[in-house]
Backbone and ligand atoms as CSV (ligand in chain L), in Angstrom:
chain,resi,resn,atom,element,x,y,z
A,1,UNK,N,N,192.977,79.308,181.766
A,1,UNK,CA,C,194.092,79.656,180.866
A,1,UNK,C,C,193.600,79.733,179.423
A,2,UNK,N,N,194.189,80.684,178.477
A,2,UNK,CA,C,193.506,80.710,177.497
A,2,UNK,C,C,194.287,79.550,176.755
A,3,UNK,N,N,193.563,79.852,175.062
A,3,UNK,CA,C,193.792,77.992,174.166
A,3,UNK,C,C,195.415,78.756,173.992
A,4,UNK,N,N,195.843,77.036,174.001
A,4,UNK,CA,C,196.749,77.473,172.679
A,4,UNK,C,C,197.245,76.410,172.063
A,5,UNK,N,N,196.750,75.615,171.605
A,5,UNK,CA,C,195.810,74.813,170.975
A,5,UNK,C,C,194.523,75.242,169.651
A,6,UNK,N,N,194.442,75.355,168.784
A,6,UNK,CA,C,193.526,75.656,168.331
A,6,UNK,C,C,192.680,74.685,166.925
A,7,UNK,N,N,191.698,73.559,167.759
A,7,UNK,CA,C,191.137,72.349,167.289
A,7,UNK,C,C,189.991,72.720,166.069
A,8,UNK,N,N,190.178,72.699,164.871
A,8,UNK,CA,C,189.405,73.081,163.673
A,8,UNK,C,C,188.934,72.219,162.794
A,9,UNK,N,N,187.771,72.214,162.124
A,9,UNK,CA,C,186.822,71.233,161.375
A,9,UNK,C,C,186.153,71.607,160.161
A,10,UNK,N,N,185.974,71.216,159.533
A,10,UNK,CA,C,185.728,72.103,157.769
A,10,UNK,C,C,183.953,71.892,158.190
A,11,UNK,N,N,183.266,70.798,159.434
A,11,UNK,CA,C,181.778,70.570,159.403
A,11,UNK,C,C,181.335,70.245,160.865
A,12,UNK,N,N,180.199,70.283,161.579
A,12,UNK,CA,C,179.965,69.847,162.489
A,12,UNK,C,C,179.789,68.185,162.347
A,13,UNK,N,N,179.571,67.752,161.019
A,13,UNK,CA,C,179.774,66.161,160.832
A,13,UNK,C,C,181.042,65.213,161.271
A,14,UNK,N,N,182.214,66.452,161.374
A,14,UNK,CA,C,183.606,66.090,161.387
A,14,UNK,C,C,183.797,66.110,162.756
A,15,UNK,N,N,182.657,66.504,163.736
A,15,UNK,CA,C,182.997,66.496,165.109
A,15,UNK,C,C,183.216,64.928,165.648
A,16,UNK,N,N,182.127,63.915,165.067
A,16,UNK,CA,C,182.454,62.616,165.727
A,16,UNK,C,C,184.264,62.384,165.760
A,17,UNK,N,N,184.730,62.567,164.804
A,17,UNK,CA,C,186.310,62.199,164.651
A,17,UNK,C,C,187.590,62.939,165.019
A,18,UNK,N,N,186.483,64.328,165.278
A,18,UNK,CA,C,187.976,65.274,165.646
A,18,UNK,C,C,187.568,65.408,167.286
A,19,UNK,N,N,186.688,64.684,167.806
A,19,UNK,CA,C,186.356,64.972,169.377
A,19,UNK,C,C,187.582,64.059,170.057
A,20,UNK,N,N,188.096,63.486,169.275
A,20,UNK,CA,C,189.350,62.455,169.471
A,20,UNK,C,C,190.156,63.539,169.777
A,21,UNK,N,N,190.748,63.609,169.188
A,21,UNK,CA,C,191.862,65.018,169.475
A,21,UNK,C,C,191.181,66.113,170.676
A,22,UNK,N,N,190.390,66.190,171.044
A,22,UNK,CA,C,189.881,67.213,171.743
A,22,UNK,C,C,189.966,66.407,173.148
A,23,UNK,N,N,189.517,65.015,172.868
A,23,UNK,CA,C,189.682,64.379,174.018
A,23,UNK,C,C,191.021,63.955,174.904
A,24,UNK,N,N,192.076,63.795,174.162
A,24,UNK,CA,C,193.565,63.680,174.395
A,24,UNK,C,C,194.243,65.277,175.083
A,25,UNK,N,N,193.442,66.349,174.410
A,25,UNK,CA,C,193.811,67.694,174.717
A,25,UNK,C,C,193.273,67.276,176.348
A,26,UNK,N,N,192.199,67.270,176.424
A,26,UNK,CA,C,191.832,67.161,177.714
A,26,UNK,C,C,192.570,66.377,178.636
A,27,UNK,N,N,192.647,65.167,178.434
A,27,UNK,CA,C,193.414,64.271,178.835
A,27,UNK,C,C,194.762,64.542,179.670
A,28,UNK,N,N,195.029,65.547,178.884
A,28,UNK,CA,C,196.743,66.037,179.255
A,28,UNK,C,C,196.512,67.745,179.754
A,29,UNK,N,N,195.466,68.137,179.790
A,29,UNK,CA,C,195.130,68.865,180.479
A,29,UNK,C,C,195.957,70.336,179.669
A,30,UNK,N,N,195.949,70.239,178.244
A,30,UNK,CA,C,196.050,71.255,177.213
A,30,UNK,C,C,194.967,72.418,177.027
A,31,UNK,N,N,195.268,73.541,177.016
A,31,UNK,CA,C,193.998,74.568,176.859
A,31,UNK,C,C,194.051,74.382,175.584
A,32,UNK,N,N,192.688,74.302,174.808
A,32,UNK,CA,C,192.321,74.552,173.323
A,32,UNK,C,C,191.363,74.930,173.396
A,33,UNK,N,N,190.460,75.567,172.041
A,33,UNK,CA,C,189.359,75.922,171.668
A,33,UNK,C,C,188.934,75.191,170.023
A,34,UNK,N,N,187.779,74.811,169.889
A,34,UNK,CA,C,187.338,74.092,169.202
A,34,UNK,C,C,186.227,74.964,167.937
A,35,UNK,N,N,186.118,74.439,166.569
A,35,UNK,CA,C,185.338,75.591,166.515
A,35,UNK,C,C,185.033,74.969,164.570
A,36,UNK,N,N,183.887,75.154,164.408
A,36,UNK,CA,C,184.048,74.728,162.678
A,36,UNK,C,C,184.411,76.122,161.643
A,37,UNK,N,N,185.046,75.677,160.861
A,37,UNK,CA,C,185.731,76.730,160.316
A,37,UNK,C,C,186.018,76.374,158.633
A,38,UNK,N,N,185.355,76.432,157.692
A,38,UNK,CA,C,184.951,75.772,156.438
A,38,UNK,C,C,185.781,76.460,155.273
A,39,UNK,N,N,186.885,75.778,155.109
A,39,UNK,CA,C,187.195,76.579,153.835
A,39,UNK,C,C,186.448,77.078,152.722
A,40,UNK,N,N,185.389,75.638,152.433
A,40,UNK,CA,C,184.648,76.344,151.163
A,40,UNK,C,C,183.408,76.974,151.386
A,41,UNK,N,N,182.932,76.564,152.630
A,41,UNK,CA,C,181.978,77.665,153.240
A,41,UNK,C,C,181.892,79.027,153.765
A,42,UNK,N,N,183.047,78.727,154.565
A,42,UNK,CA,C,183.278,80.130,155.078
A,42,UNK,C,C,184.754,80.414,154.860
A,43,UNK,N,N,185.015,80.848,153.382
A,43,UNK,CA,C,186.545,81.253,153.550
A,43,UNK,C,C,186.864,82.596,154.171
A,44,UNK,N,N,186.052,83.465,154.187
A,44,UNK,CA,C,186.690,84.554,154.747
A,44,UNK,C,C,186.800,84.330,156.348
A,45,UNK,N,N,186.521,83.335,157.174
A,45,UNK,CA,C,186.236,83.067,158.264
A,45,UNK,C,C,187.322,82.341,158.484
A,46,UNK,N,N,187.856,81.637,157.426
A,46,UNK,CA,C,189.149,80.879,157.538
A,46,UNK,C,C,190.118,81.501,157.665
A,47,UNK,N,N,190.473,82.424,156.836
A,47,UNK,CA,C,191.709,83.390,156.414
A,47,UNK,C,C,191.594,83.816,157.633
A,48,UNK,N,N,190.737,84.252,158.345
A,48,UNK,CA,C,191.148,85.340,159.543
A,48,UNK,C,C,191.354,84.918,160.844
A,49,UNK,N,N,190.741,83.498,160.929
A,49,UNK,CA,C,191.112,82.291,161.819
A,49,UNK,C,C,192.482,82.043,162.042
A,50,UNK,N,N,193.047,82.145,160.609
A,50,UNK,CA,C,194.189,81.472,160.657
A,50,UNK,C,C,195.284,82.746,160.777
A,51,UNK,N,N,195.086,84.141,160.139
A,51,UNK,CA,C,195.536,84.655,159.992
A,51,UNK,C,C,196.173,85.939,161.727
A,52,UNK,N,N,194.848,85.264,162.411
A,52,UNK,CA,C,195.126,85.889,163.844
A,52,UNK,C,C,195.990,85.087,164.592
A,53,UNK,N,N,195.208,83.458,164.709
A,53,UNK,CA,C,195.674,82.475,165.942
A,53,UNK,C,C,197.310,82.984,166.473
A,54,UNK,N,N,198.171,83.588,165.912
A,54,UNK,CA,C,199.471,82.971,166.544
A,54,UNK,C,C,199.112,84.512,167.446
A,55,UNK,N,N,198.976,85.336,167.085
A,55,UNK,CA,C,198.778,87.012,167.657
A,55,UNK,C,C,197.463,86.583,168.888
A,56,UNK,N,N,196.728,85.590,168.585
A,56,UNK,CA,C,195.671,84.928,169.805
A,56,UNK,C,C,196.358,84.318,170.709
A,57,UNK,N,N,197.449,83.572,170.749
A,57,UNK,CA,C,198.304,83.230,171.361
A,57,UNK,C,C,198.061,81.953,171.303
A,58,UNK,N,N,197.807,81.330,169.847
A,58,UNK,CA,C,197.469,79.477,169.842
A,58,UNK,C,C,199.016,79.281,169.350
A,59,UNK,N,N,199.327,78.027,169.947
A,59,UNK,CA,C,201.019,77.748,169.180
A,59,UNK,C,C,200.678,76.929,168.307
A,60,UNK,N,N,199.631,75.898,167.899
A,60,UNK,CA,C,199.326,75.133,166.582
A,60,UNK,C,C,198.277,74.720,166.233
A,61,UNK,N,N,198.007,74.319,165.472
A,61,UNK,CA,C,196.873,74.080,165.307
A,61,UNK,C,C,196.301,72.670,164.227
A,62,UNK,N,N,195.124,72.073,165.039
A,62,UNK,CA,C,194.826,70.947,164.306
A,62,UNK,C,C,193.990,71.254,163.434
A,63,UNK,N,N,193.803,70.563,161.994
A,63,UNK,CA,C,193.001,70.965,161.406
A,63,UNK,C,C,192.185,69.319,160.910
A,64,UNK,N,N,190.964,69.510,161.022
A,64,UNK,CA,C,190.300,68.529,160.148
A,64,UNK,C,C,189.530,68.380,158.607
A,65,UNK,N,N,189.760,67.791,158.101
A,65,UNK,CA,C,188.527,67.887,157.119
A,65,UNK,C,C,188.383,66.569,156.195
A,66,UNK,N,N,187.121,66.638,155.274
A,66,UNK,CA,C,186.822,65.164,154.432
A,66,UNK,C,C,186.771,65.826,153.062
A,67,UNK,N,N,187.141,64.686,152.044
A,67,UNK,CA,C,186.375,65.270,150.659
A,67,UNK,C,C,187.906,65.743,150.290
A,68,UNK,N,N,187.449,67.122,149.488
A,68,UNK,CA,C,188.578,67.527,149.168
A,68,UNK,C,C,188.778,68.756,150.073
A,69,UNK,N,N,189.941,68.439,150.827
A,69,UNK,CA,C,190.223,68.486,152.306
A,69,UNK,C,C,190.983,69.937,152.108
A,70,UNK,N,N,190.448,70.803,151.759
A,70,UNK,CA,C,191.672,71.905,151.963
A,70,UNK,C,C,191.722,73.170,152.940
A,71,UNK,N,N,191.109,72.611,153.931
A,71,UNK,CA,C,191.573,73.302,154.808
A,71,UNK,C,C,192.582,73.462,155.661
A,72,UNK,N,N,192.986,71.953,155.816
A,72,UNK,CA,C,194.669,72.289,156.514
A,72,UNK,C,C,195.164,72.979,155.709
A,73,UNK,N,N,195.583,72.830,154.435
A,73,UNK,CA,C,196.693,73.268,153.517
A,73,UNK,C,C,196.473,75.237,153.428
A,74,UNK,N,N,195.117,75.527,153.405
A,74,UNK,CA,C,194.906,76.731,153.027
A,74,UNK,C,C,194.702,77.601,154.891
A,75,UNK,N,N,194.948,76.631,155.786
A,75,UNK,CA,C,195.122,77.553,157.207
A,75,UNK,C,C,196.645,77.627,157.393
A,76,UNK,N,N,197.531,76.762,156.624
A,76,UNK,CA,C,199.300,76.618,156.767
A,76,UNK,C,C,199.857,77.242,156.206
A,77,UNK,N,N,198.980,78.026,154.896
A,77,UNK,CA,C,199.675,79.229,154.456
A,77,UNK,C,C,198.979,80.163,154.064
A,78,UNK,N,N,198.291,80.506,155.697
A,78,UNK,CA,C,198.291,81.820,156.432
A,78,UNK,C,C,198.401,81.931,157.827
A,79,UNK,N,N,199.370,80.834,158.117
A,79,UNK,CA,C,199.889,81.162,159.277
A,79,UNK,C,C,201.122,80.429,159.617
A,80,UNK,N,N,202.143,80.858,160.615
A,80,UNK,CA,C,203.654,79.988,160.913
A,80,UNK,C,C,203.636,79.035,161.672
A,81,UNK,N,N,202.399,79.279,162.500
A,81,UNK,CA,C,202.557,78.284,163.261
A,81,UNK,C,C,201.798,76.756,162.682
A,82,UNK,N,N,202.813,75.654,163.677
A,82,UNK,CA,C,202.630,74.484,163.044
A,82,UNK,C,C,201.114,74.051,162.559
A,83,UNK,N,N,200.881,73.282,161.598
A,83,UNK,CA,C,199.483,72.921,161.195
A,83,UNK,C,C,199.535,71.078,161.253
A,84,UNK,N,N,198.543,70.518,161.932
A,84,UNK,CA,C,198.619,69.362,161.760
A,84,UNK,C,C,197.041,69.201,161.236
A,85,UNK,N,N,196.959,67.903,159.894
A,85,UNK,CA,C,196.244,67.848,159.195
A,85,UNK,C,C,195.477,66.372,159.430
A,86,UNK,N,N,194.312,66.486,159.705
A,86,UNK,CA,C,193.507,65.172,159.972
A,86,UNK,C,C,192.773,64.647,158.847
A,87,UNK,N,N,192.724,63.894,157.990
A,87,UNK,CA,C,191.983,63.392,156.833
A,87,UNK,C,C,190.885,62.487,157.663
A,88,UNK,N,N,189.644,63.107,156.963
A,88,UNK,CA,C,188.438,62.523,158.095
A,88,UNK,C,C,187.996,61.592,157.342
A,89,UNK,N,N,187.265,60.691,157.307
A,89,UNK,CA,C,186.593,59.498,156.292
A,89,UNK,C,C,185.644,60.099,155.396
A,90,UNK,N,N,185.680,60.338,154.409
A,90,UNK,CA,C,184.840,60.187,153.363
A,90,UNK,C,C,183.690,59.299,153.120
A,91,UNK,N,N,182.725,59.187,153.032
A,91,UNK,CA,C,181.666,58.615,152.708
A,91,UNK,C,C,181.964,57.794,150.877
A,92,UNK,N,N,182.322,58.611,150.021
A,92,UNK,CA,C,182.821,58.400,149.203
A,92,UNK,C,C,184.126,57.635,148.644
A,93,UNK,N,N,185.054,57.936,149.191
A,93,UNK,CA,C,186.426,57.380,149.168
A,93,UNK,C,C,186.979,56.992,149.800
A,94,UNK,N,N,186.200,56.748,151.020
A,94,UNK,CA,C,186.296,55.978,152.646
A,94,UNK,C,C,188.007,57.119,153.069
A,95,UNK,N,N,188.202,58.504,152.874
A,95,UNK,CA,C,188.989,59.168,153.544
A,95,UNK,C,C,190.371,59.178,152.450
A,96,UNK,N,N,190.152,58.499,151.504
A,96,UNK,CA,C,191.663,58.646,150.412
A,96,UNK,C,C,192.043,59.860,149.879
A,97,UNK,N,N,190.607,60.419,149.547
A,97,UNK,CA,C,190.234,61.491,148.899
A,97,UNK,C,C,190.978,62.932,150.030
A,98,UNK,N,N,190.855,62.236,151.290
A,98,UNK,CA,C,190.890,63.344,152.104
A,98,UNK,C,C,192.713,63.326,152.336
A,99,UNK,N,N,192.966,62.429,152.424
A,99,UNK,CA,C,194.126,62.044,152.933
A,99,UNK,C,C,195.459,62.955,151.985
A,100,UNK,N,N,194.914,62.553,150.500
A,100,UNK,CA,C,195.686,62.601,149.528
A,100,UNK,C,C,195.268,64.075,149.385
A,101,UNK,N,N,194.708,64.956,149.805
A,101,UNK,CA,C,194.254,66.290,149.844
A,101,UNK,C,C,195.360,67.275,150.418
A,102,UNK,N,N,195.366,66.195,152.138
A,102,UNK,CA,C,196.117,66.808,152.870
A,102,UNK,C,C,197.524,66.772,153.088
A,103,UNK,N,N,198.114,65.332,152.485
A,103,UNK,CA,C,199.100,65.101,152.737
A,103,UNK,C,C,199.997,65.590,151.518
A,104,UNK,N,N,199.353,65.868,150.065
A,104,UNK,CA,C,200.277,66.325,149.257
A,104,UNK,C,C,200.780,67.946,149.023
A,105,UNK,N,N,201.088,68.462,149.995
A,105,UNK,CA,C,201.236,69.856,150.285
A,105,UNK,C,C,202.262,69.895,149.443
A,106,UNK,N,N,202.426,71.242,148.035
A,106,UNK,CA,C,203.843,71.501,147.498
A,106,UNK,C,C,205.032,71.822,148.542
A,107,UNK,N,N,206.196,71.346,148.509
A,107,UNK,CA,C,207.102,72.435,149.417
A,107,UNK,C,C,206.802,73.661,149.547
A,108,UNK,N,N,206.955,73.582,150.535
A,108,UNK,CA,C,207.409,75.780,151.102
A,108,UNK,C,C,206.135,75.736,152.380
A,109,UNK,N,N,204.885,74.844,152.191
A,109,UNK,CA,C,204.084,74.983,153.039
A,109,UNK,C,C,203.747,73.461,153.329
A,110,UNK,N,N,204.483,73.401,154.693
A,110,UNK,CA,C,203.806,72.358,155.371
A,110,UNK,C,C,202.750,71.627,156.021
A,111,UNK,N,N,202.316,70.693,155.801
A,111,UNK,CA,C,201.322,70.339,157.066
A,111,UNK,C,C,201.571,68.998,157.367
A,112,UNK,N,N,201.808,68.432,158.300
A,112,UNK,CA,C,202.037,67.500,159.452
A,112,UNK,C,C,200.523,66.339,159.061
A,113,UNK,N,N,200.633,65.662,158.274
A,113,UNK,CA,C,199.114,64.906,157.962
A,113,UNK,C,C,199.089,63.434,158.746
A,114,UNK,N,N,198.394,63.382,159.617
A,114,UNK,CA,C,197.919,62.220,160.523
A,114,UNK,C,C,197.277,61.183,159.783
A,115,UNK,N,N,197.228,60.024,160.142
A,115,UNK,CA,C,196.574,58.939,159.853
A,115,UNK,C,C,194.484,59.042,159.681
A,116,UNK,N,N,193.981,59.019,158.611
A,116,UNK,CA,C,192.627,58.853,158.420
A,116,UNK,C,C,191.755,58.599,159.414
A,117,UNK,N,N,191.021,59.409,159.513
A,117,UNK,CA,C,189.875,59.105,161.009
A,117,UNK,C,C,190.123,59.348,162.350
A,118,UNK,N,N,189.831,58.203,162.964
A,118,UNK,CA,C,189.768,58.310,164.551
A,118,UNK,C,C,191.233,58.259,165.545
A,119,UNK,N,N,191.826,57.496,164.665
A,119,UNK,CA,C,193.398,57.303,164.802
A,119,UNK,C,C,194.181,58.208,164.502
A,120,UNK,N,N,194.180,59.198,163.342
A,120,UNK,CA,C,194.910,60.067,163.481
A,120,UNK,C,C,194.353,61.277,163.930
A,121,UNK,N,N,192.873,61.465,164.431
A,121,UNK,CA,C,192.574,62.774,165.602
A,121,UNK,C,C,193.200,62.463,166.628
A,122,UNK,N,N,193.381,61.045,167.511
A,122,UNK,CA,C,193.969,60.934,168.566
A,122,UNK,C,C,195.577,61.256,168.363
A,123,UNK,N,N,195.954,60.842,167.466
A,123,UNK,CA,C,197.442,61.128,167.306
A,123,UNK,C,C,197.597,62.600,166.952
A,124,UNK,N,N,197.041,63.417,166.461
A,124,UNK,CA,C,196.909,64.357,166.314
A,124,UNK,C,C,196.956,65.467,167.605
A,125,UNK,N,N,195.900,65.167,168.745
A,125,UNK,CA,C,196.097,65.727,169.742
A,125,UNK,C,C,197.094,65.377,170.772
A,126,UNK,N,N,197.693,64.011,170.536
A,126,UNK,CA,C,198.808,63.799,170.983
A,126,UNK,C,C,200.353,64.758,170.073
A,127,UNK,N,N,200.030,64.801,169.203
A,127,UNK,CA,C,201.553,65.380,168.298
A,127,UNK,C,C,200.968,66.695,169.114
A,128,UNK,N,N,200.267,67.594,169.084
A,128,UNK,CA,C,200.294,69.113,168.872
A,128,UNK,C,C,200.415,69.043,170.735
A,129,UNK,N,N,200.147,67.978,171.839
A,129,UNK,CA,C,200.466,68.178,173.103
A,129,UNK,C,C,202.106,67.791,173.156
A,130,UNK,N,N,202.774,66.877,172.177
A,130,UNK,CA,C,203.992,66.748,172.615
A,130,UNK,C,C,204.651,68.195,171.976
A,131,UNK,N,N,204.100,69.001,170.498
A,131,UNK,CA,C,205.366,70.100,170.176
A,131,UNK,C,C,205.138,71.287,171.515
A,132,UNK,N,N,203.712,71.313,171.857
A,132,UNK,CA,C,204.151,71.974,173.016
A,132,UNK,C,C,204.478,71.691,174.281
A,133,UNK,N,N,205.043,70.223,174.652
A,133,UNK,CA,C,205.336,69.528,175.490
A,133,UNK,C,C,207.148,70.174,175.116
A,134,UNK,N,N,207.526,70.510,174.124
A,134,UNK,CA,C,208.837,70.617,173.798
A,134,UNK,C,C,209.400,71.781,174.297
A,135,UNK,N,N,208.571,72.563,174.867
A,135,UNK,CA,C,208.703,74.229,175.577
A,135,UNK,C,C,207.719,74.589,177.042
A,136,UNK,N,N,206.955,73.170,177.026
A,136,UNK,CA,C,206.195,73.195,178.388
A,136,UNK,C,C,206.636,71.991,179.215
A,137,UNK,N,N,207.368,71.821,180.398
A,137,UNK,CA,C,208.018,70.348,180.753
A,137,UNK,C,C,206.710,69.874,181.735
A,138,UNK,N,N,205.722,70.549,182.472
A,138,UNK,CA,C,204.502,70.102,182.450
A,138,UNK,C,C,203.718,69.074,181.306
A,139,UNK,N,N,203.190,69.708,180.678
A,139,UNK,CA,C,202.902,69.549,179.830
A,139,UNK,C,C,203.401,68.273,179.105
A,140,UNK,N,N,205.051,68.273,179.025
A,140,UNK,CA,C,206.037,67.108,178.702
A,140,UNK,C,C,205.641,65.968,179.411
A,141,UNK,N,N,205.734,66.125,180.749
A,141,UNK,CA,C,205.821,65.500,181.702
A,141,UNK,C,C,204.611,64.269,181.616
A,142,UNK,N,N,203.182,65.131,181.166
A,142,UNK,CA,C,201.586,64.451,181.569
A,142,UNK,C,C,201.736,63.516,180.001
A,143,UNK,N,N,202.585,64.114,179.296
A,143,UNK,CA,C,202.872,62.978,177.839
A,143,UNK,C,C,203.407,62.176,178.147
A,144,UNK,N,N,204.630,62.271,179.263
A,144,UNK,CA,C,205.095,60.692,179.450
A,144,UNK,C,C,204.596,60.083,180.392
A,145,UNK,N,N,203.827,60.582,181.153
A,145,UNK,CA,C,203.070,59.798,181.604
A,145,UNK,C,C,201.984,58.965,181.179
A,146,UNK,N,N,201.758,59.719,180.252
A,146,UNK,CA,C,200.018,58.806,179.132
A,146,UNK,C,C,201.077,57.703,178.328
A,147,UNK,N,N,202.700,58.054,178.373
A,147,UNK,CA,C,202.589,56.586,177.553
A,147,UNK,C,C,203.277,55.741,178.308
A,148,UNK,N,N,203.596,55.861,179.648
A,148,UNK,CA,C,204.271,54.876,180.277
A,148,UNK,C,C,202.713,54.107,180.757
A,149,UNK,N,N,201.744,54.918,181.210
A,149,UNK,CA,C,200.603,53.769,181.289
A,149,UNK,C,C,199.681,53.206,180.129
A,150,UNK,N,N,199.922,53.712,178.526
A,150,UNK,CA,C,199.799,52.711,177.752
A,150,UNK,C,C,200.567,51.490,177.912
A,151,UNK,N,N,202.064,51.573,177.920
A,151,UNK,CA,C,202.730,50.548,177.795
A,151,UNK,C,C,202.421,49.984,178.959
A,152,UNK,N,N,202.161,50.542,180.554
A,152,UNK,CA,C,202.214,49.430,180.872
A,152,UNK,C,C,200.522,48.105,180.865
A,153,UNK,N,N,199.802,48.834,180.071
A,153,UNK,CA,C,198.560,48.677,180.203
A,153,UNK,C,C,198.994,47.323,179.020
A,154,UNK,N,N,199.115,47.766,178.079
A,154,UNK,CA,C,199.591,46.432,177.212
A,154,UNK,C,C,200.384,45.191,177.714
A,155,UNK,N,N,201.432,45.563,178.702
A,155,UNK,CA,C,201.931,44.721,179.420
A,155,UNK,C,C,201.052,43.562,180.378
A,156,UNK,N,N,200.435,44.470,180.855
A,156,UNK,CA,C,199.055,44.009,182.023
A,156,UNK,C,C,198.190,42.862,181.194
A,157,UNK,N,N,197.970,43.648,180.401
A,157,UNK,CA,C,196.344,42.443,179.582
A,157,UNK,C,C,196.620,42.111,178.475
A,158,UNK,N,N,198.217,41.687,178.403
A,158,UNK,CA,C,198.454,41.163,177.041
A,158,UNK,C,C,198.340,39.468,176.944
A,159,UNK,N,N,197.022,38.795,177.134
A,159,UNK,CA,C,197.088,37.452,177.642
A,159,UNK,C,C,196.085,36.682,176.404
A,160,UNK,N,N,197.011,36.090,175.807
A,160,UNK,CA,C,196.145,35.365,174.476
A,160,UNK,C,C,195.498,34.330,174.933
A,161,UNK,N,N,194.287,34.111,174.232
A,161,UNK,CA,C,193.508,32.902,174.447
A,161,UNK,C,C,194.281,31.208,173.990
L,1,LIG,C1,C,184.158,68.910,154.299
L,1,LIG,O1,O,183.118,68.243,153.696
L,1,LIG,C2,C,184.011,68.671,155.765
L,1,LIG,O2,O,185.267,68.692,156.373
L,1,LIG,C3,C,183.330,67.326,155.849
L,1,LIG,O3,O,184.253,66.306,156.145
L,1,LIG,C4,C,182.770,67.124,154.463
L,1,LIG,C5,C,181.277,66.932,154.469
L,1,LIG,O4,O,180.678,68.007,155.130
L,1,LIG,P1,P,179.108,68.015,155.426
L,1,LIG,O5,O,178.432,67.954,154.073
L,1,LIG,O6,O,178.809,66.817,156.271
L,1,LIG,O7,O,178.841,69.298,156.164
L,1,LIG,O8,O,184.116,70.278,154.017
């Protein structure tokens, strides 16, 4: 099946943290495609990334990046479909830098900004499997299933010393 899903990274450095999200895609058995895509490296590579995906047939798309993070913001407005924004850790600003990049979008263009690092790639590929969990009841379905066996997994081995 082709993606539709479409998992993005401003570096191949950003792969340790966005393989999180890629891994949850899997998990739930989401088609995506993965791919580095650099605003300040390769902007014309961006614009057209972003500017095809929904006509590719991706319904959203994750975006990662560190530093000054603007690639979610500059793939969300050039395209409708949803953008969720991963602030990766910084070496520098341990990810503030990134965070505060992504999360202060002016109105009119949104992006959906996840929690810093490893935690919000996983949540990340969890949000973009539940909005299309909201039009796929498959799809729905393998989400409630990943969290009825979190919870009950916490239940199981919740045994303090
Ligand atoms: C950003 O710069 C990337 O998203 C990455 O997080 C950061 C550092 O990139 P590299 O210098 O490791 O390629 O564009």
């Amino acid at each position: 099946m082709s993606a539709i899903v479409g998992v993005i990274m401003g570096s191949t450095s950003d792969w340790e943290t966005m393989k999180k999200a890629c891994e949850v895609l899997d998990e739930l058995n989401v088609p995506y495609e993965k791919k580095v895509v650099s605003a300040h490296r390769t902007p014309d590579l961006m614009f057209e990334y972003a500017a095809t995906a929904a006509d590719r047939g991706l319904k959203v798309i994750v975006a990662g990046a560190g530093g000054a993070a603007h690639l979610p913001g500059m793939v969300a407005a050039k395209t409708v479909l949803p953008v969720i924004g991963v602030p990766v850790k910084s070496a520098a600003l341990n990810g503030l830098d990134s965070l505060l990049s992504i999360v202060q979008m002016p109105g009119g263009i949104p992006v959906a900004t996840v929690a810093i690092g490893a935690a919000g790639a996983t949540n990340a590929g969890l949000l973009a499997a539940q909005i299309v969990g909201a039009f796929d009841a498959d799809v729905q379905a393998r989400v409630a299933a990943r969290r009825e066996r979190t919870t009950q997994d916490v239940l199981d081995n919740a045994v303090l010393p």
